[in-house]
N, C-alpha and C positions, 0 to 999 in steps of 0.2 A: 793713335793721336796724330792729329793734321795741325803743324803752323803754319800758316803765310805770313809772309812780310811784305809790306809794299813800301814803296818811296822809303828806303832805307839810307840813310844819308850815309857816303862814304868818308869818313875820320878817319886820320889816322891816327894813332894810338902807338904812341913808343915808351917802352919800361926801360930804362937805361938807351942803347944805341939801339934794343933790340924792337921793329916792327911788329905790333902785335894786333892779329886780324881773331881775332878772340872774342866773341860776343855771347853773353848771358842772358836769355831771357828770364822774365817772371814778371806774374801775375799778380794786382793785388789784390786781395782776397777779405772777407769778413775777418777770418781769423790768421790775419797778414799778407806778407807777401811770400810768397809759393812759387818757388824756381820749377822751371818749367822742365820736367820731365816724365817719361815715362810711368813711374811710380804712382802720381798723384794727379787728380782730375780739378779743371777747375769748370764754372760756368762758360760756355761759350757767349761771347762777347765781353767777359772779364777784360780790360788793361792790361795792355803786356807793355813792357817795358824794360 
């Protein structure tokens, strides 16, 4: 499996004081949205988000 990301905008994201560089991708799909991993395929050119 190949992701790219391009123009990724830099946010920061803090959960209490704590900085969190923690990003989730997924897909959304016919039958939902589809966290992106290993496991499970989706169409290439699906939405990621």
């Amino acid at each position: 499996m190949e992701i790219t990301v391009e123009d990724f905008d830099k946010v920061d994201v803090h959960i209490g004081s704590v900085k969190s560089e923690v990003r989730i991708l997924g897909s959304e799909s016919a039958s939902g949205v589809v966290l992106l991993q290993p496991t499970m395929q989706v169409k290439n050119g699906d939405k990621v988000f």
